[in-house]
N, C-alpha and C positions, 0 to 999 in steps of 0.2 A: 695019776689018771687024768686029772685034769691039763699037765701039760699034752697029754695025748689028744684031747678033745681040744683044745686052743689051735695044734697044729692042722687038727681036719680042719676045721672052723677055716683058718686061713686059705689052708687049700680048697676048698671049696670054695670059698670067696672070690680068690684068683681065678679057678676056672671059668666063674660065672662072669667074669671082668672080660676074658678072655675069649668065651665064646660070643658074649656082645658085639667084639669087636668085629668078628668075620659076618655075622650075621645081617651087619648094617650095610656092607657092601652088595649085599648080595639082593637086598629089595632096592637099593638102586642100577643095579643091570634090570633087572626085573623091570623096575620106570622106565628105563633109557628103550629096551626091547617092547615096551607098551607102546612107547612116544612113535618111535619105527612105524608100528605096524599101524598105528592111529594116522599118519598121515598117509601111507601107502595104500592103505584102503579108503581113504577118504576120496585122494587125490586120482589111485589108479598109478602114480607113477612116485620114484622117490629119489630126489637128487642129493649130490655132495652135498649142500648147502642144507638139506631138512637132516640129514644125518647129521650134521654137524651141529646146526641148533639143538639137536635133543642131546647129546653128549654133553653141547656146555652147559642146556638147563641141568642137566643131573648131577654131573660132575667138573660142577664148576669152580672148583677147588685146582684141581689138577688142567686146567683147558691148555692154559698158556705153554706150559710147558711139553706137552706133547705135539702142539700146532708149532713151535719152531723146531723141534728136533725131527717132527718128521719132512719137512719142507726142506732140511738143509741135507737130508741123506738119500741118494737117489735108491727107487727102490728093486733097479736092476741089480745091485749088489748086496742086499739083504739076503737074496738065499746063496750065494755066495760064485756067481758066475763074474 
């Protein structure tokens, strides 16, 4: 009985590790779509350049890497023409 209870104990552990993890992404789109709307209504208007600030305040982990892969792929050929 007790190894039955050790395996929930784990499994349980796991999931709560797990859904941590999805859950911390998701109040940073939540900032990033705050940051947005916080300058567009301040402003009245909203450029490449305030989009791009509030991305890499949020997700400044990943900036680099998405700013050269999307610079280097034109985006006439993303949807496949």
């Amino acid at each position: 009985m007790s190894m039955f209870l050790e395996v929930i104990g784990i499994v349980t552990a796991l999931s709560l590790i797990m859904a941590s993890a999805f859950v911390t992404p998701a109040f940073a789109l939540k900032r990033y779509f705050n940051c947005v709307t916080e300058i567009a209504n301040k402003s009245g208007k909203l450029s490449l350049a305030d989009v791009n600030s509030c991305y890499d305040k949020e997700f400044h982990s990943s900036s680099h890497a998405s700013s050269s892969s999307s610079s280097s792929a034109p985006t006439s050929h993303a949807n496949g023409k």
